[in-house]
PDB file of N, CA, C and O in Angstrom:
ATOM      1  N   UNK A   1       0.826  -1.188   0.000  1.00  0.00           N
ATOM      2  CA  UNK A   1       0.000   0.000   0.000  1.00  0.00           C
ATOM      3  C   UNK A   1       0.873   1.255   0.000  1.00  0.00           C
ATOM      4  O   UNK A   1       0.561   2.296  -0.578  1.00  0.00           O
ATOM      5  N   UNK A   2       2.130   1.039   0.785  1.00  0.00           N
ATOM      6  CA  UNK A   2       3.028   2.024   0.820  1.00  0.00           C
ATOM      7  C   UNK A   2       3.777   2.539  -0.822  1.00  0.00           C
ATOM      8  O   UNK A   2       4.410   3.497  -1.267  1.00  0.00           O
ATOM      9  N   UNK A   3       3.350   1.517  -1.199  1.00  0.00           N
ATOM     10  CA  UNK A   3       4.246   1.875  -2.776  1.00  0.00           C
ATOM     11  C   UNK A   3       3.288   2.312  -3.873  1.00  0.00           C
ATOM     12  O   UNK A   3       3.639   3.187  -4.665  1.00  0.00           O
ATOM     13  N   UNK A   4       1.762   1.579  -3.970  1.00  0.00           N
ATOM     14  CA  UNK A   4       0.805   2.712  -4.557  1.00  0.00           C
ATOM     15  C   UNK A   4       0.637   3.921  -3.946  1.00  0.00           C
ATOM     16  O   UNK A   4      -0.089   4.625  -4.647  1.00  0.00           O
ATOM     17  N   UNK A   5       0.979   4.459  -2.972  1.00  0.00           N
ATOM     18  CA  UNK A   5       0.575   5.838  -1.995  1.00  0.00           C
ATOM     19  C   UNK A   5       1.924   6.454  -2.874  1.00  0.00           C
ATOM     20  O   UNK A   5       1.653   7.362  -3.660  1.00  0.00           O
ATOM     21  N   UNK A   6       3.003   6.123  -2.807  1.00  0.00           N
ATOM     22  CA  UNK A   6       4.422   6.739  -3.363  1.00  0.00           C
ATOM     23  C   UNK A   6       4.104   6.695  -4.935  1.00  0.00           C
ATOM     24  O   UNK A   6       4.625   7.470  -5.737  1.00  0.00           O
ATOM     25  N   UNK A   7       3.224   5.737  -5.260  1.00  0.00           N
ATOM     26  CA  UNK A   7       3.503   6.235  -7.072  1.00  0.00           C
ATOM     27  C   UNK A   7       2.483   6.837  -7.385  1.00  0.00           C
ATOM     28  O   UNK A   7       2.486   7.112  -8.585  1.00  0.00           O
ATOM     29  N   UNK A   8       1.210   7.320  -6.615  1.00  0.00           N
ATOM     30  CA  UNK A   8       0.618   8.715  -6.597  1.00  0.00           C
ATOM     31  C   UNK A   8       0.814   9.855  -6.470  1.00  0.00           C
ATOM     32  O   UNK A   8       0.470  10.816  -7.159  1.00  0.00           O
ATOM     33  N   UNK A   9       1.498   9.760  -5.389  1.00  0.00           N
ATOM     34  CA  UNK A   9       2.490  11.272  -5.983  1.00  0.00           C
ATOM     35  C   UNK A   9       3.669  11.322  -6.486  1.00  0.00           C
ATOM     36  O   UNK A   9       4.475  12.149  -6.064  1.00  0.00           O
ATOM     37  N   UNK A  10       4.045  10.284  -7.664  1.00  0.00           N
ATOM     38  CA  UNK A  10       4.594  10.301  -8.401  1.00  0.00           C
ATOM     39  C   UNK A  10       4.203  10.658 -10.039  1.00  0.00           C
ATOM     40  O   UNK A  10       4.623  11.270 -11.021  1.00  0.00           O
ATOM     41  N   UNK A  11       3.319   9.984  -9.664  1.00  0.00           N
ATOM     42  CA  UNK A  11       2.132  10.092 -11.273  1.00  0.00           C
ATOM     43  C   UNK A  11       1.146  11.370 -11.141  1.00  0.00           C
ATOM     44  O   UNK A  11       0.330  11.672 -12.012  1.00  0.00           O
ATOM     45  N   UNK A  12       1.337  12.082  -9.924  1.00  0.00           N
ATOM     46  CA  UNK A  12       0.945  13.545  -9.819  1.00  0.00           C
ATOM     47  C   UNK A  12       1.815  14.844 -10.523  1.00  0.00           C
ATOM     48  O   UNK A  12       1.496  15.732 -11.314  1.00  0.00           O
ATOM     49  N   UNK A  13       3.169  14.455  -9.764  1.00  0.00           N
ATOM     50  CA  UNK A  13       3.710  15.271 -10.066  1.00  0.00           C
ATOM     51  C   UNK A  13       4.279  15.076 -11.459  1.00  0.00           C
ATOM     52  O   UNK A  13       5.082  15.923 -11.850  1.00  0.00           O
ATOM     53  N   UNK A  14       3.866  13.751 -12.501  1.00  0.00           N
ATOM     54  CA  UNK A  14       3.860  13.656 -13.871  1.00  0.00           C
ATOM     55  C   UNK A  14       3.083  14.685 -14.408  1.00  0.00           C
ATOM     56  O   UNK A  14       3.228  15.789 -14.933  1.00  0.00           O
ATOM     57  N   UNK A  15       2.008  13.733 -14.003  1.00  0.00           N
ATOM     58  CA  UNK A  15       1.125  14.807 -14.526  1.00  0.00           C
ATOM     59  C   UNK A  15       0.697  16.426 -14.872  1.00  0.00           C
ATOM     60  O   UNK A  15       0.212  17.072 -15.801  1.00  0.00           O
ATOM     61  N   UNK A  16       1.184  16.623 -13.556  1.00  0.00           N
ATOM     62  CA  UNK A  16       1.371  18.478 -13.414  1.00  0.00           C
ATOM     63  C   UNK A  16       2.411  18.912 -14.502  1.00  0.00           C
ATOM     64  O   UNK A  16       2.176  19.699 -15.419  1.00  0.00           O
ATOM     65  N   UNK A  17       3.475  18.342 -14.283  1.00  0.00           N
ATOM     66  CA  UNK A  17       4.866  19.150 -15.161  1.00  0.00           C
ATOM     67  C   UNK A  17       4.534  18.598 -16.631  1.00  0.00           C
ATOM     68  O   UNK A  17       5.142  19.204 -17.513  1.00  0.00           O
ATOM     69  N   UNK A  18       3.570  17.424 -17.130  1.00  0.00           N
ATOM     70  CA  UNK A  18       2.955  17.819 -18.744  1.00  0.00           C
ATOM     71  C   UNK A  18       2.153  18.540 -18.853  1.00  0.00           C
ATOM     72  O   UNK A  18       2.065  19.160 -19.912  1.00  0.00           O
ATOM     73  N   UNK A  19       1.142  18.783 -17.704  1.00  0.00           N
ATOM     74  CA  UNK A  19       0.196  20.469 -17.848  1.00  0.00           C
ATOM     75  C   UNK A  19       0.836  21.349 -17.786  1.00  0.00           C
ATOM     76  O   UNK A  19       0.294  22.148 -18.549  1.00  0.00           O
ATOM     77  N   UNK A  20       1.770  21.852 -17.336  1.00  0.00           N
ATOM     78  CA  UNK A  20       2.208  23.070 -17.119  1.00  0.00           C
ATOM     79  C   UNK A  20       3.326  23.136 -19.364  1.00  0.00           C
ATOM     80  O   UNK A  20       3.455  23.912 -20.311  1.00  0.00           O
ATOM     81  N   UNK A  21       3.580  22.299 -19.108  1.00  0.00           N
ATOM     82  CA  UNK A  21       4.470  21.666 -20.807  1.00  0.00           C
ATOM     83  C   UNK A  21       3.462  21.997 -21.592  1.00  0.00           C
ATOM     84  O   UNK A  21       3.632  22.852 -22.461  1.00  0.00           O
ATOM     85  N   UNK A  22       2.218  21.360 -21.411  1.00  0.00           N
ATOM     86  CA  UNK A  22       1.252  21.624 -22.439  1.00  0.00           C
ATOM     87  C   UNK A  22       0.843  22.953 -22.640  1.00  0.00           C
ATOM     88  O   UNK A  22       0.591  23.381 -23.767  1.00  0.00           O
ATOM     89  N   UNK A  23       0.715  24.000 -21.075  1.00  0.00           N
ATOM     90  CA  UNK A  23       0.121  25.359 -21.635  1.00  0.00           C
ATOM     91  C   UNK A  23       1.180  26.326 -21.930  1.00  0.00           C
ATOM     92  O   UNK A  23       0.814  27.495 -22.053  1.00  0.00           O
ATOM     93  N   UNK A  24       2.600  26.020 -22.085  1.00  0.00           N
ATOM     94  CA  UNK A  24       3.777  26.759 -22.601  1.00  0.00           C
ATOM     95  C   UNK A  24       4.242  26.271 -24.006  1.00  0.00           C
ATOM     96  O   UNK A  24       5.194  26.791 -24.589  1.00  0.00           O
ATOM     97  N   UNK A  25       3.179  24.769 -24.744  1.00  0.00           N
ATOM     98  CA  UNK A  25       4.185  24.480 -25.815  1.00  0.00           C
ATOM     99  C   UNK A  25       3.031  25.271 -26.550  1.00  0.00           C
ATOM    100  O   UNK A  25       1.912  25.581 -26.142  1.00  0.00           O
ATOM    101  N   UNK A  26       3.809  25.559 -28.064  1.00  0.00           N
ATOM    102  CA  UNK A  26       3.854  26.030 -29.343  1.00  0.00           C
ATOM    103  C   UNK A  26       3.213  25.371 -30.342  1.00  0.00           C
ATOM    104  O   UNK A  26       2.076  25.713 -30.664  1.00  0.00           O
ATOM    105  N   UNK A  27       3.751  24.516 -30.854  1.00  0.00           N
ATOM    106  CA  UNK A  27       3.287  23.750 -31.588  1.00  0.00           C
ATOM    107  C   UNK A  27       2.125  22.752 -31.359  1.00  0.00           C
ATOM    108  O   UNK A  27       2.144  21.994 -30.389  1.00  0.00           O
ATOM    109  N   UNK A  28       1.466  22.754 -31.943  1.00  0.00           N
ATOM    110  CA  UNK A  28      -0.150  21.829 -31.597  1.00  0.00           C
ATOM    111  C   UNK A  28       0.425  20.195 -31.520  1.00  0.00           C
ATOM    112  O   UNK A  28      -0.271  19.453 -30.828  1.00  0.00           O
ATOM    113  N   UNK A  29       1.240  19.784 -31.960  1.00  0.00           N
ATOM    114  CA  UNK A  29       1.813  18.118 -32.136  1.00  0.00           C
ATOM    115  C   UNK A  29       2.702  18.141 -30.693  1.00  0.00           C
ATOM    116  O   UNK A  29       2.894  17.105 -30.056  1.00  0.00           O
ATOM    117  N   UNK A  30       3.031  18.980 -30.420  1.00  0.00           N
ATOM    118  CA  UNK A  30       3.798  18.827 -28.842  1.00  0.00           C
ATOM    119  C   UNK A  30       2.374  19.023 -28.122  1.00  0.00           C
ATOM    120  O   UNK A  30       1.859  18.003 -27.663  1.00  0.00           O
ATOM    121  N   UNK A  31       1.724  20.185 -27.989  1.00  0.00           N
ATOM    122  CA  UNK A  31       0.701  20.439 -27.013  1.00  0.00           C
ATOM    123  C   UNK A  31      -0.049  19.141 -27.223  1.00  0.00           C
ATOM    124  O   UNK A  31      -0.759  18.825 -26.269  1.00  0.00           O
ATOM    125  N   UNK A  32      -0.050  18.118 -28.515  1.00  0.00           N
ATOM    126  CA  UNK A  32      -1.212  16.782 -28.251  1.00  0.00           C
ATOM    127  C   UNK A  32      -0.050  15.911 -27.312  1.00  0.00           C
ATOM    128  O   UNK A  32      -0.533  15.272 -26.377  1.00  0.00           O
ATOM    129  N   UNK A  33       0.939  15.865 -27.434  1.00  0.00           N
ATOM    130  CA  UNK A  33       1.378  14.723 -26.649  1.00  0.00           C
ATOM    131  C   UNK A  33       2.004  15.234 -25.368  1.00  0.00           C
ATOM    132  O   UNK A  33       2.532  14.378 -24.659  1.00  0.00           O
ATOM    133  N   UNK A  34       2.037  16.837 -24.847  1.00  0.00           N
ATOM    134  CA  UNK A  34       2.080  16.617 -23.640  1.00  0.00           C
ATOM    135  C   UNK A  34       0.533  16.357 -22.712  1.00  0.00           C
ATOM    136  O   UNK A  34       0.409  15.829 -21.608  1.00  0.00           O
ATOM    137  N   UNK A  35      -0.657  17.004 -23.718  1.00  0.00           N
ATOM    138  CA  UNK A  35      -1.584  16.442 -23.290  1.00  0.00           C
ATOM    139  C   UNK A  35      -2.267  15.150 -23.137  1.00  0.00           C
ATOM    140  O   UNK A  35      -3.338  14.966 -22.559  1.00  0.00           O
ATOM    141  N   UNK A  36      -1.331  14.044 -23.876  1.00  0.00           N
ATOM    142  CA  UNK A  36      -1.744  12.766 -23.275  1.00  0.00           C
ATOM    143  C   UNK A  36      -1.105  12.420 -22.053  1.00  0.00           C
ATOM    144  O   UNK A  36      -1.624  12.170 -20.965  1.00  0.00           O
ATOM    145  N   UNK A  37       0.384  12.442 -22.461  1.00  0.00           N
ATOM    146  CA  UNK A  37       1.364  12.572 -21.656  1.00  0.00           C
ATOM    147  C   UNK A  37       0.396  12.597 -19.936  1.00  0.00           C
ATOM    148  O   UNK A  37       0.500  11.670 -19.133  1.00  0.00           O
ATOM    149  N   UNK A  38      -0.703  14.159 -19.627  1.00  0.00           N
ATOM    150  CA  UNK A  38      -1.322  14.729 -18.193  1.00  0.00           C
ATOM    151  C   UNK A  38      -2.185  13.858 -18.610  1.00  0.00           C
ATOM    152  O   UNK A  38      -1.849  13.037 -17.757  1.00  0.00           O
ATOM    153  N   UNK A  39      -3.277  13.140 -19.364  1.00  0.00           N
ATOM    154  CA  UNK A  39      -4.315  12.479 -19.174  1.00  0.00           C
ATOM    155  C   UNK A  39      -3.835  11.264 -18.858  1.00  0.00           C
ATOM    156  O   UNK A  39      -4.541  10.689 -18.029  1.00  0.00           O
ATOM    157  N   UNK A  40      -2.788  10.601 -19.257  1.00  0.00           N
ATOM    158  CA  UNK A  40      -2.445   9.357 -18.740  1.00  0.00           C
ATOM    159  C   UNK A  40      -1.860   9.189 -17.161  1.00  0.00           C
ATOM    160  O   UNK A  40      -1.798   8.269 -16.345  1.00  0.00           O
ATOM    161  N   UNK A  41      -1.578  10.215 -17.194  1.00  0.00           N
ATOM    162  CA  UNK A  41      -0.682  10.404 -15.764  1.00  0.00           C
ATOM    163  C   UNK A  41      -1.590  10.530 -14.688  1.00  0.00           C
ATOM    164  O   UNK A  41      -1.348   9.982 -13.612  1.00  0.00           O
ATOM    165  N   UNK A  42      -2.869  11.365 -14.920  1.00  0.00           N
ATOM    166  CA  UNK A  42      -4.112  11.069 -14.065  1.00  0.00           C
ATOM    167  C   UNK A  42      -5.081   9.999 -14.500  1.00  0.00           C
ATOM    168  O   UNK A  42      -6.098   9.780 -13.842  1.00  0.00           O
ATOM    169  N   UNK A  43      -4.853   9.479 -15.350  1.00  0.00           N
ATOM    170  CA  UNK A  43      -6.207   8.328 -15.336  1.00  0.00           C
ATOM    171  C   UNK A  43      -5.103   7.150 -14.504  1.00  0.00           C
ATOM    172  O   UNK A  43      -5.524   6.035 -14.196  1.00  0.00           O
ATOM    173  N   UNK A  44      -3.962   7.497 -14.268  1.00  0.00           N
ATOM    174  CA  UNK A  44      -3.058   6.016 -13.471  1.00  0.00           C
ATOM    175  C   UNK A  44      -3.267   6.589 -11.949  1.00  0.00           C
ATOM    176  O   UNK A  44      -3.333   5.893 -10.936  1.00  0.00           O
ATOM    177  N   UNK A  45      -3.333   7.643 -12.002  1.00  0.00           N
ATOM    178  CA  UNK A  45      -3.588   8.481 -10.398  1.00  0.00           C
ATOM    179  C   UNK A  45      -5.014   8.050 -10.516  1.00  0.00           C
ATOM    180  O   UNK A  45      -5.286   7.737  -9.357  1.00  0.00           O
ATOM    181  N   UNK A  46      -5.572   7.946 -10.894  1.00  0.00           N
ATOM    182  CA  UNK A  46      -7.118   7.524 -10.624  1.00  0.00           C
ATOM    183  C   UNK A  46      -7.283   6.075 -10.095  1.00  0.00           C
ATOM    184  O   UNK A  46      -7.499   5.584  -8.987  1.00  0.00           O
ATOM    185  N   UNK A  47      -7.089   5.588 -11.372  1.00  0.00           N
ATOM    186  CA  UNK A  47      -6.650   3.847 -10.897  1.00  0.00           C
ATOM    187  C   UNK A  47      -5.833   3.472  -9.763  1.00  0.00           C
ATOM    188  O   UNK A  47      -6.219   2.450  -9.195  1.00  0.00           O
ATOM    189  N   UNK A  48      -4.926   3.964  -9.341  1.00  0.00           N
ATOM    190  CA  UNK A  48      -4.357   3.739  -8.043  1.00  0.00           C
ATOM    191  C   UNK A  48      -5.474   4.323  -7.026  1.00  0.00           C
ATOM    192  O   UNK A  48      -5.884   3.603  -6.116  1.00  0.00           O
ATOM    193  N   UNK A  49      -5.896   5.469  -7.174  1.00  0.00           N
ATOM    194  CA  UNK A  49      -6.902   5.766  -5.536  1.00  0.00           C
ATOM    195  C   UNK A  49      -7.770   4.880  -5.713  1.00  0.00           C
ATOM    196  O   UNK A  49      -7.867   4.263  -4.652  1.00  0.00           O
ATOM    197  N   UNK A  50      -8.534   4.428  -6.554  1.00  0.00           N
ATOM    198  CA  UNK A  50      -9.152   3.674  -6.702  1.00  0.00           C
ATOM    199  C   UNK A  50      -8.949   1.912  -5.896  1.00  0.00           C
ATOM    200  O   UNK A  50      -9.725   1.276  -5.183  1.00  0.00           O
ATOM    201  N   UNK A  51      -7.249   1.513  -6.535  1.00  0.00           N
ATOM    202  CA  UNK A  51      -7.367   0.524  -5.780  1.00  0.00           C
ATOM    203  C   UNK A  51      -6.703   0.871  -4.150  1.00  0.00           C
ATOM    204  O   UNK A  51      -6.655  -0.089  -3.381  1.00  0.00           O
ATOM    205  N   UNK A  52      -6.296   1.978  -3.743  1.00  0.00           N
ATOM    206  CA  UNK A  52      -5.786   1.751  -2.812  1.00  0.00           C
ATOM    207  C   UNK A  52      -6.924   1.583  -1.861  1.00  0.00           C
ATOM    208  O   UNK A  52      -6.830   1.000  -0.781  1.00  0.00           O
ATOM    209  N   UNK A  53      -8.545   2.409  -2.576  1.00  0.00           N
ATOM    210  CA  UNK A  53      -9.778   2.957  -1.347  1.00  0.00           C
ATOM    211  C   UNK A  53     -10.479   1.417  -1.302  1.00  0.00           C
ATOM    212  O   UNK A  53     -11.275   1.078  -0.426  1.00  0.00           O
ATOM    213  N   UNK A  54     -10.013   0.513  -2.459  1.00  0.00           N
ATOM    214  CA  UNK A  54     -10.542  -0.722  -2.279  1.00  0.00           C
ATOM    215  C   UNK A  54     -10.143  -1.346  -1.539  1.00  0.00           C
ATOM    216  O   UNK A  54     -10.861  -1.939  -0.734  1.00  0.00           O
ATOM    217  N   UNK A  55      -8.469  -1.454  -1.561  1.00  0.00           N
ATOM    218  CA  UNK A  55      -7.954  -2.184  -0.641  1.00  0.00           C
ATOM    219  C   UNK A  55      -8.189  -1.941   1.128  1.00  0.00           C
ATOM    220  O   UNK A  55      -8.168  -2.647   2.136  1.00  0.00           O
ATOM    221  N   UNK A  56      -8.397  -0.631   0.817  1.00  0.00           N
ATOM    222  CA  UNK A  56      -8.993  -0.022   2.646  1.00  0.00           C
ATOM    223  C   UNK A  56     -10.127  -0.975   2.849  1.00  0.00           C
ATOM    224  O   UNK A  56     -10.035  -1.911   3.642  1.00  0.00           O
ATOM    225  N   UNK A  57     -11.179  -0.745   2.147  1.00  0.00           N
ATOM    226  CA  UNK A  57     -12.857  -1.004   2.065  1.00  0.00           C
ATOM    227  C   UNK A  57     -11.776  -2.662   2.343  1.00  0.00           C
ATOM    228  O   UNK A  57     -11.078  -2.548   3.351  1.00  0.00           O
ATOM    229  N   UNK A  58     -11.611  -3.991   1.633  1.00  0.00           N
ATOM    230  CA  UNK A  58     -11.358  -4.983   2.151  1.00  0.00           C
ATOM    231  C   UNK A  58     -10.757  -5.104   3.740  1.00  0.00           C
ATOM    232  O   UNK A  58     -11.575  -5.530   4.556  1.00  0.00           O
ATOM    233  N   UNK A  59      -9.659  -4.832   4.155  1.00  0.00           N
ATOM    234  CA  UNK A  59      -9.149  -4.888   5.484  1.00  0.00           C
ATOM    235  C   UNK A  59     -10.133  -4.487   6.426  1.00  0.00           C
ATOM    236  O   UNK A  59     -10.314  -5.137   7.456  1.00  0.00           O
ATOM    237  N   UNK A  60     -10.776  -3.477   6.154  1.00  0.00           N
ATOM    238  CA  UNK A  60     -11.873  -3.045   7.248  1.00  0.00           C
ATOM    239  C   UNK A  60     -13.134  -3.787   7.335  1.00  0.00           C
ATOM    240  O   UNK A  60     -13.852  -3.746   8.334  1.00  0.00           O
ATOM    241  N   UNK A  61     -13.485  -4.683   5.941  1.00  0.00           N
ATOM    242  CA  UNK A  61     -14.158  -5.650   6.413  1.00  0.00           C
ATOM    243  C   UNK A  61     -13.798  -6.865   6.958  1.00  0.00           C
ATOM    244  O   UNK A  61     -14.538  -7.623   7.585  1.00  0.00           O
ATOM    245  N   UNK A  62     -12.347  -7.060   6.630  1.00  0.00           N
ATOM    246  CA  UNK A  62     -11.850  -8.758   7.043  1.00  0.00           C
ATOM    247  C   UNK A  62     -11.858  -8.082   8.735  1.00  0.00           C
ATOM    248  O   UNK A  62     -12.687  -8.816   9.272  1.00  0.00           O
ATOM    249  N   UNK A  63     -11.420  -7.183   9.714  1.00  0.00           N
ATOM    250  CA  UNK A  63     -11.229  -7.066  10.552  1.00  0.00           C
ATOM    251  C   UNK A  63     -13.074  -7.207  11.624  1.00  0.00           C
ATOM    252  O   UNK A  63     -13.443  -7.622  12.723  1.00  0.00           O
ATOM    253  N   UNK A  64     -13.651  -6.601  10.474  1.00  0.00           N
ATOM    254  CA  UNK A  64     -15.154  -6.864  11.120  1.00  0.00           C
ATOM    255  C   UNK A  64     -16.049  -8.082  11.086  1.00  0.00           C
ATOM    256  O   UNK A  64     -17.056  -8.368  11.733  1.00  0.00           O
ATOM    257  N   UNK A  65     -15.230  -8.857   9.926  1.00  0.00           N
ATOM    258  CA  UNK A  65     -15.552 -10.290  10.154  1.00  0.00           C
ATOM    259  C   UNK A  65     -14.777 -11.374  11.475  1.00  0.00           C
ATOM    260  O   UNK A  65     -15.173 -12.331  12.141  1.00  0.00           O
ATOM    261  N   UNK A  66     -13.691 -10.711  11.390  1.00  0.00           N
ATOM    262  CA  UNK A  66     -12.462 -11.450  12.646  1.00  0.00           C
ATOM    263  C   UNK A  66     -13.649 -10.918  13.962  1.00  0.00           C
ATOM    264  O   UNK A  66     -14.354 -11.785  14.477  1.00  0.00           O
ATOM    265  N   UNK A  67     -13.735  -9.877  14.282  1.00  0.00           N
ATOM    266  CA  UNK A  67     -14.556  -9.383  14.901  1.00  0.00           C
ATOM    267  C   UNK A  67     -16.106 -10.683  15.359  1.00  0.00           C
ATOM    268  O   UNK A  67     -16.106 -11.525  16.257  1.00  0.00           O
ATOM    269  N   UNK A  68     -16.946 -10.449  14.604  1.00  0.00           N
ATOM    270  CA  UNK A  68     -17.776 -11.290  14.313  1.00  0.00           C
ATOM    271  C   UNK A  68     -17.796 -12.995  14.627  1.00  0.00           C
ATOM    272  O   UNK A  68     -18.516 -13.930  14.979  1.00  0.00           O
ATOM    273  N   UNK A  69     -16.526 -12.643  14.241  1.00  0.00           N
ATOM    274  CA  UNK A  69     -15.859 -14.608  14.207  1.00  0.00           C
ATOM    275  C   UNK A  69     -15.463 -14.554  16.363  1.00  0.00           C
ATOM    276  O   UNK A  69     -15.803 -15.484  17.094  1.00  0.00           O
ATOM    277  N   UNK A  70     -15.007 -13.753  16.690  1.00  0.00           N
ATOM    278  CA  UNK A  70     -14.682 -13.771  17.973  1.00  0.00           C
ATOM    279  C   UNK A  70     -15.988 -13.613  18.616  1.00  0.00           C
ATOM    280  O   UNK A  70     -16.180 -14.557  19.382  1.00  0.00           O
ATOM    281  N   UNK A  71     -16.813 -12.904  18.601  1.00  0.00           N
ATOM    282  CA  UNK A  71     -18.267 -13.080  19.200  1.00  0.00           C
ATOM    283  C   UNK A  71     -18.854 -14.285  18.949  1.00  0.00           C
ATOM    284  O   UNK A  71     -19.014 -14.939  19.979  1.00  0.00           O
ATOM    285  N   UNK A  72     -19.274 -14.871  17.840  1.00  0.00           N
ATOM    286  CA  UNK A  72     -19.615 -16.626  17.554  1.00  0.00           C
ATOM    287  C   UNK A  72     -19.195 -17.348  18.807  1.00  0.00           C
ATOM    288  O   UNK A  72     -19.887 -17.921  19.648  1.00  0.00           O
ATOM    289  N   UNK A  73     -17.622 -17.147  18.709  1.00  0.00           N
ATOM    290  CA  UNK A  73     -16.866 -18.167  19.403  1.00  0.00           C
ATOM    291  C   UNK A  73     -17.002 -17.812  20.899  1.00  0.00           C
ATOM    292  O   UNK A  73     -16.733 -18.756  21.642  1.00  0.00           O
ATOM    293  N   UNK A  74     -17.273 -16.943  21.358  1.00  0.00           N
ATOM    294  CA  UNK A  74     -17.348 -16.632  23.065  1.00  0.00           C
ATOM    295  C   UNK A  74     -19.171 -17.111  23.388  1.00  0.00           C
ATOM    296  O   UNK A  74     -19.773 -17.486  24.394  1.00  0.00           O
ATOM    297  N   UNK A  75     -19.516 -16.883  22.133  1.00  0.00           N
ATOM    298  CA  UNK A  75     -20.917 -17.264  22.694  1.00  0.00           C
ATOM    299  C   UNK A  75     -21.446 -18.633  22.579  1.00  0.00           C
ATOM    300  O   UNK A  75     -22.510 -19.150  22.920  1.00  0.00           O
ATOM    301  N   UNK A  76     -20.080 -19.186  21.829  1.00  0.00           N
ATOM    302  CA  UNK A  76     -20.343 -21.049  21.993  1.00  0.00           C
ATOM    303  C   UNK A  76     -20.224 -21.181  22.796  1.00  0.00           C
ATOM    304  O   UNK A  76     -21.107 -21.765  23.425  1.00  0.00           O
ATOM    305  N   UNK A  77     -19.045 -20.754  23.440  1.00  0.00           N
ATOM    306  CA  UNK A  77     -18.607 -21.355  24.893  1.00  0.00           C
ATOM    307  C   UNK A  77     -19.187 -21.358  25.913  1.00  0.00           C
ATOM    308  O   UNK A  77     -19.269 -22.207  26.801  1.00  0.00           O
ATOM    309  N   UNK A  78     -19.710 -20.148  25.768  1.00  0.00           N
ATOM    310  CA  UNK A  78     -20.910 -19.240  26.915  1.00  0.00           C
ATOM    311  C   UNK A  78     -22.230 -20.369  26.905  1.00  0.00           C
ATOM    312  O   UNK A  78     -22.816 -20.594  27.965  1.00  0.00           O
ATOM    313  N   UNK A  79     -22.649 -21.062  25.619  1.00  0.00           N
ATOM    314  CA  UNK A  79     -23.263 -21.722  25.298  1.00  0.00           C
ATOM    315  C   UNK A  79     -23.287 -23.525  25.836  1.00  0.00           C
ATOM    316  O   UNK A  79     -24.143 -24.254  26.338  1.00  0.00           O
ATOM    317  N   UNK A  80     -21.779 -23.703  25.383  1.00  0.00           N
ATOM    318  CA  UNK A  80     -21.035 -25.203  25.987  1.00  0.00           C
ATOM    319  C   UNK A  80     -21.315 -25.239  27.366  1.00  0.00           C
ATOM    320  O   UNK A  80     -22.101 -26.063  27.833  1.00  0.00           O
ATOM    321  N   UNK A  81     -20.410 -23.951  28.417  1.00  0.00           N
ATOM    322  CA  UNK A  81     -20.455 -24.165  29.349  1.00  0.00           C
ATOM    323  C   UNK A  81     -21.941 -24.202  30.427  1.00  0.00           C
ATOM    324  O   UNK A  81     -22.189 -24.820  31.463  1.00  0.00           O
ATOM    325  N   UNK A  82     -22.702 -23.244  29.615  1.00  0.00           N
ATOM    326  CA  UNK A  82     -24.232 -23.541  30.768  1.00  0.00           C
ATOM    327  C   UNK A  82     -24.960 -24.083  30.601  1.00  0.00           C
ATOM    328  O   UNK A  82     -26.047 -23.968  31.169  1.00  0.00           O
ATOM    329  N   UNK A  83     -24.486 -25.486  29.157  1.00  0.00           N
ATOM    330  CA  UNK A  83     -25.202 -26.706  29.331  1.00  0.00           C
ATOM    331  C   UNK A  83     -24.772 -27.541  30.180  1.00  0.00           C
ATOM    332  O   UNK A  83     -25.477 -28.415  30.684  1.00  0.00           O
ATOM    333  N   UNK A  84     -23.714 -27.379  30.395  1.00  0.00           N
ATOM    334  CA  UNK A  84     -23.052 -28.453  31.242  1.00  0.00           C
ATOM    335  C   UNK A  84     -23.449 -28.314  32.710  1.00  0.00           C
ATOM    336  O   UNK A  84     -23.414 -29.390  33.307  1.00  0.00           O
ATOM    337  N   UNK A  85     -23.694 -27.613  33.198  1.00  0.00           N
ATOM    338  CA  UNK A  85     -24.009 -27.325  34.443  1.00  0.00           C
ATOM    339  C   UNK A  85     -25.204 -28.368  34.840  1.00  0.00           C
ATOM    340  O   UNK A  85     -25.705 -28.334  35.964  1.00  0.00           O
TER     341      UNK A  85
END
């Protein structure tokens, strides 16, 4: 997770320095390819927040299932033991 977080603001600061390229170039054949150049650089910044907010959304449910799974299990026992009585 630490290394999609680092190549977001890596593929940010791509992105920026072909916008800033694109509204100083001259020629329309440079201004098209520094403007793919910034659209690619944010549609990969996209795709990364994307998977990083997924990967959040998973862990926070496996932890609420672990969760879940530990209540089951205290209330078997709770269950085992005051049959036995």
């Amino acid at each position: 997770m630490f290394a999609a977080f680092a190549l977001i603001f890596i593929f940010v600061g791509i992105g920026v320095y072909c916008a800033i390229n694109f509204v100083y170039a001259n020629d329309i054949a440079v201004k098209l390819n520094w403007f793919g150049g910034a659209l690619l650089a944010f549609v990969v910044v996209t795709v990364l927040r994307l998977w990083f907010f997924m990967e959040l959304n998973r862990l926070s449910i496996k932890r609420e299932i672990k969760r879940v799974e530990l209540q089951v299990s205290l209330l078997a026992n709770k269950i085992d033991s005051a049959g036995k009585r």
